[in-house]
N, C-alpha and C positions, 0 to 999 in steps of 0.2 A: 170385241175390242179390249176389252180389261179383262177379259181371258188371259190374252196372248201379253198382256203388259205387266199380268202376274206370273207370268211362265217362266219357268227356269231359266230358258234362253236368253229372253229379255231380263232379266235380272242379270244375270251374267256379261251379256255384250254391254248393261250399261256400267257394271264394274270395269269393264276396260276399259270405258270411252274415262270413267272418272280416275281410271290409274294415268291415261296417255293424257289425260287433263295435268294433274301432279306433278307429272316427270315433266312434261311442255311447260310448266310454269317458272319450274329452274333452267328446265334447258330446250327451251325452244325447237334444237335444233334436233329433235332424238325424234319429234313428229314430224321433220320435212316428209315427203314421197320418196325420196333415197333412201333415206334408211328407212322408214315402214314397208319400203321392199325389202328390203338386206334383212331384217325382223322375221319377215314372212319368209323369205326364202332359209335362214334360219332353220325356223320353225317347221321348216317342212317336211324333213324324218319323223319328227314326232307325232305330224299331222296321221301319216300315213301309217305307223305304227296303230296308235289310237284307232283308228276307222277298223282295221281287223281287232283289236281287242275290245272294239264293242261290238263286235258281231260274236264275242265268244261269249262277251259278259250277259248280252241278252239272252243266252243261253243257258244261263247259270252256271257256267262254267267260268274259268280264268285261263290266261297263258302267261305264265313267266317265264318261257323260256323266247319272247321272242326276238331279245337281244342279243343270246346266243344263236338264235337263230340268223341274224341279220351276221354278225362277226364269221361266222363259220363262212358263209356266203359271201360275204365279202373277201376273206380271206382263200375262198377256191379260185373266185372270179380272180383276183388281183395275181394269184400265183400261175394261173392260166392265161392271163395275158403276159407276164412274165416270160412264158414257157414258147406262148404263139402271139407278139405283139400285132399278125394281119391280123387274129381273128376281127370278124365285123363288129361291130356294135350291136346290132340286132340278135348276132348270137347269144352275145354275152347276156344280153337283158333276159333271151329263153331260158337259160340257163341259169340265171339267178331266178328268176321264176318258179321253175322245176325243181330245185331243188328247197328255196323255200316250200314248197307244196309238200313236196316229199316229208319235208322233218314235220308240218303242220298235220300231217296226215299220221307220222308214227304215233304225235301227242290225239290226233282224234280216235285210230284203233283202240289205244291201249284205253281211252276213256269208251268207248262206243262197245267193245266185245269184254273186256274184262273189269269192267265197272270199278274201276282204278279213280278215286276222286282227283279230278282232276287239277287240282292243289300241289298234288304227291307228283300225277306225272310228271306235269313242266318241269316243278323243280328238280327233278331227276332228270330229264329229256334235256334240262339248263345246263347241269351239270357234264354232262356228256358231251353235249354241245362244245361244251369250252375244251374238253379235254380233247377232243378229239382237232382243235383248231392248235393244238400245243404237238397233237401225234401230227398232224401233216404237214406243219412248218416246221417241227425239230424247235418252238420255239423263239425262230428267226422273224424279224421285221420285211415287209417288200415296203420299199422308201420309191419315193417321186422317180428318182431315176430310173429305177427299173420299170416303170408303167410308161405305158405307150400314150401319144397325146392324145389322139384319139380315144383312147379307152380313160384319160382325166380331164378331158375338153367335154366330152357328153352333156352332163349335169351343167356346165359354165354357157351353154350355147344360150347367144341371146333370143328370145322372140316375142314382139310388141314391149319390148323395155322388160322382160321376166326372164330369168335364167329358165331351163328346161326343168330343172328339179323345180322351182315352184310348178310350169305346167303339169309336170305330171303328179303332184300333190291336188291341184284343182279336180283333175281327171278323173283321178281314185276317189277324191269325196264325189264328183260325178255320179259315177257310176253306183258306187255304195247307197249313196240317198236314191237313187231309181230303183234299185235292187229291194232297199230296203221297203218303198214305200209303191213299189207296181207288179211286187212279183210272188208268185206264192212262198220261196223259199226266205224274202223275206219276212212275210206274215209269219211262218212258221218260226223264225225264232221269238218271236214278239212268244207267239203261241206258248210253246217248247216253256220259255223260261216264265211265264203267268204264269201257265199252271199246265204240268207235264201230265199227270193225270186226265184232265179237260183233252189236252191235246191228245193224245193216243186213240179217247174216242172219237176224235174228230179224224181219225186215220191219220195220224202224223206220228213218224218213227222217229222217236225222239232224241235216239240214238244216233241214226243215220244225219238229221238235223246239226246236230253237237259235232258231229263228223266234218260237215262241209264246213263248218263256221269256223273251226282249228287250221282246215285246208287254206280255208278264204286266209287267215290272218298270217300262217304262213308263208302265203304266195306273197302276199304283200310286205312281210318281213324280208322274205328274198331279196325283192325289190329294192328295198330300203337298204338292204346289204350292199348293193353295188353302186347304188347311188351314194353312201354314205365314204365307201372307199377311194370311189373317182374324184367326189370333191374333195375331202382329206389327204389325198393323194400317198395315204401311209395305210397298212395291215399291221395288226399285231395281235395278239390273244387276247389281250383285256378290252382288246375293241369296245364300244357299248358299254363299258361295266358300268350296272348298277343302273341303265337306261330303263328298266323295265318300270322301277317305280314310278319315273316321270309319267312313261306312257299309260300304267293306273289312275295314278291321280291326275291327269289329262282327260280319262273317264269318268274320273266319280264327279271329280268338280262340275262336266260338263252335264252331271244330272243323271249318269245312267247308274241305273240301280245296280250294285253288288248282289243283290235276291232274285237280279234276272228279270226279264219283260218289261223293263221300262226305261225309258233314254230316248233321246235321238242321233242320227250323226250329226247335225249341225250341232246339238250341246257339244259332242266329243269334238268338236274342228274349234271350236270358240274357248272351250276347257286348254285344247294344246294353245291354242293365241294366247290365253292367258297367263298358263306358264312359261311361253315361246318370250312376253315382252318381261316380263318381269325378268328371266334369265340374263338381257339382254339391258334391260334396266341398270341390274343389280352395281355393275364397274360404273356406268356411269354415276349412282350417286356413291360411289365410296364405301360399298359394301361388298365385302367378301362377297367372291360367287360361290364359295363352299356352302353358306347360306341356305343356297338354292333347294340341296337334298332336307335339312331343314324345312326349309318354305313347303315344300313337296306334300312332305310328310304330317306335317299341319293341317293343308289345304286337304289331303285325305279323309282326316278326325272330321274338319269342321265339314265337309260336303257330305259324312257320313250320317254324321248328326244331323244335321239339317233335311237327308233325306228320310232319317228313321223318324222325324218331330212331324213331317209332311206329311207322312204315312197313317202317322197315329192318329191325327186330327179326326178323319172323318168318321175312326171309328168309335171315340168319343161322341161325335153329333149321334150316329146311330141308338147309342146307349141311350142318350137323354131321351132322344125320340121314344123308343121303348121305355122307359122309365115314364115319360107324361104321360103315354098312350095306357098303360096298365094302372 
C-alpha cells in the first residue's frame, strides 16, 4: 500500500486532482462532467501520440518525427477524401494506419540495420516528413468544405455521452497496457531498454524489438493524423508543429525514463491528462496559451531531474551499505 502511494503514478494523478482543486476554486465550472469531457476528448491526440512514444522510449530510443508523421497522414487522407468523398470510413482509418506504419518502420530500418542514433533519424525522417506534405499539396490548404461529412462526422459521433475520438483514445491505452503488461513483445522492450546486453542473452533481437516499437508508434501516429484532420476539419503543412514536444514531456512527466526500461502507460495517459488540463486551463485563468510550450519545456527539466534524483538514491544506500560492512 505505500508502495503504490509513493509511485510516480500516484504522485502525479494527485498533482491533478490538486491543479482541478485550484482551477474549481475560482471557477467552478471548468470541473462540471461537460467539460471534463471536452478536457478529455481534447486531450486525446495527445493521449495517443504518447502511448506509441513510450513504446519507443522504453527502448531507448526516441521519435520526433511523429507530428510530421501524423500531418503528412492527415494531409494524404483529407486530400483523398477530396479526390473520392464515397470513399468509406473504414477505408480511410486502413490507410491512415498503413501508412503511419510505413513512415514508423522507415525510422525503425534505418535505426534497426544501419545503427543510425535514432535522434538523427526522426529528426531527419521529421524533416522530410514536412517537406514532402508541402510537395503533395503544392502548399495549398483542404478547408471544411472540401471534406465530405462523413469523412469530419467520424471523430464527432456520439457514444454513452463520448465523442468517437475519446473512444478510440481509451482503446489504444487498452490495448497498449495488455500488450505492455501480458505479452512477450511487451517484456521485451522493458528488456531491450534495461539493459540491451542482458537482453541479447536472453535471445531477444534488440534490433528487431526497436523496429516494432517505431512501427507500433507510427501506426498510431497515422491514426492520430486523421482523426486530428476530421475534427479540425482543415489540412495544412505546419499541421502538428511543434506537437512533438508536448507528446515528450507527456512521457517524461508521466515517469518514463529517457535511459529506456522504465515507465508505465498509465504514467504516459496521466502525464498527457496533465498537460491536456492545464492546456485547457491556461485562457480560463488569463494566461497566455503561448505559455504552454514554456510549461512543456519546464515540466521536461523538472521530470528529468526528479527522475535522475530517483535513480541516484539507491545507489548511495548501496555505497553506505558497503562502506559499514568493510
Amino acid at each position: 500500500m505505500m508502495h503504490a502511494l509513493k509511485s510516480r503514478e500516484a504522485i502525479l494523478l494527485g498533482a491533478i486532482l490538486v491543479l482541478l482543486a485550484m482551477i474549481a476554486w475560482r471557477f467552478p465550472s471548468f470541473v462540471s462532467p461537460g467539460n471534463l469531457s471536452n478536457v478529455f476528448n481534447d486531450t486525446a491526440p495527445l493521449i495517443i501520440l504518447a502511448l506509441g512514444q513510450t513504446l519507443v522510449i522504453l527502448t531507448r530510443c526516441i521519435d520526433l518525427s511523429v507530428a510530421a508523421n501524423l500531418a503528412l497522414t492527415g494531409m494524404v487522407v483529407a486530400m483523398l477524401n477530396t479526390a473520392m468523398p464515397g470513399l468509406p470510413i473504414a477505408v480511410i482509418l486502413v490507410i491512415s494506419l498503413a501508412l503511419g506504419a510505413f513512415m514508423g518502420a522507415i525510422n525503425g530500418l534505418l535505426v534497426w540495420k544501419l545503427a543510425i542514433p535514432p535522434i538523427v533519424v526522426t529528426l531527419g525522417t521529421m524533416t522530410i516528413f514536412r517537406g514532402l506534405i508541402f510537395v503533395i499539396s503544392d502548399g495549398s490548404w483542404v478547408n471544411a468544405h472540401e471534406m465530405s461529412d462523413a469523412f469530419t462526422g467520424f471523430p464527432r459521433l456520439q457514444f454513452l455521452g463520448l465523442p468517437m475520438l475519446s473512444w478510440i483514445a481509451i482503446c489504444c491505452a487498452l490495448l497498449c497496457l495488455v500488450m505492455v503488461s501480458r505479452t512477450p513483445l511487451g517484456r521485451a522492450f522493458y528488456a531491450v531498454g534495461g539493459n540491451p546486453n542482458a537482453a541479447v542473452y536472453a535471445g531477444i533481437d534488440v534490433g528487431r524489438t526497436q523496429f516494432a516499437a517505431f512501427v507500433l508508434s507510427g501506426t498510431l501516429a497515422g491514426l492520430t493524423g486523421y482523426l486530428w484532420v476530421a475534427r479540425y476539419s482543415v489540412a495544412y503543412v505546419d499541421i502538428a508543429g511543434g506537437f512533438e514536444l508536448e507528446v515528450v514531456a507527456a512521457c517524461v512527466i508521466g515517469g518514463i525514463s529517457i535511459a529506456g526500461g522504465a515507465g508505465t502507460i498509465v504514467g504516459a495517459i496521466l502525464g498527457a491528462l496533465f498537460l491536456g488540463i492545464v492546456k485547457n486551463a491556461l485562457p480560463v485563468v488569463n494566461i497566455s496559451p503561448f505559455w504552454q510550450l514554456a510549461i512543456s519545456g519546464s515540466a521536461i527539466i523538472i521530470a528529468v531531474a526528479f527522475n535522475a534524483q530517483t535513480r541516484r538514491k539507491p545507489g548511495r544506500i548501496i555505497l553506505r551499505r558497503a562502506e559499514a560492512t568493510s
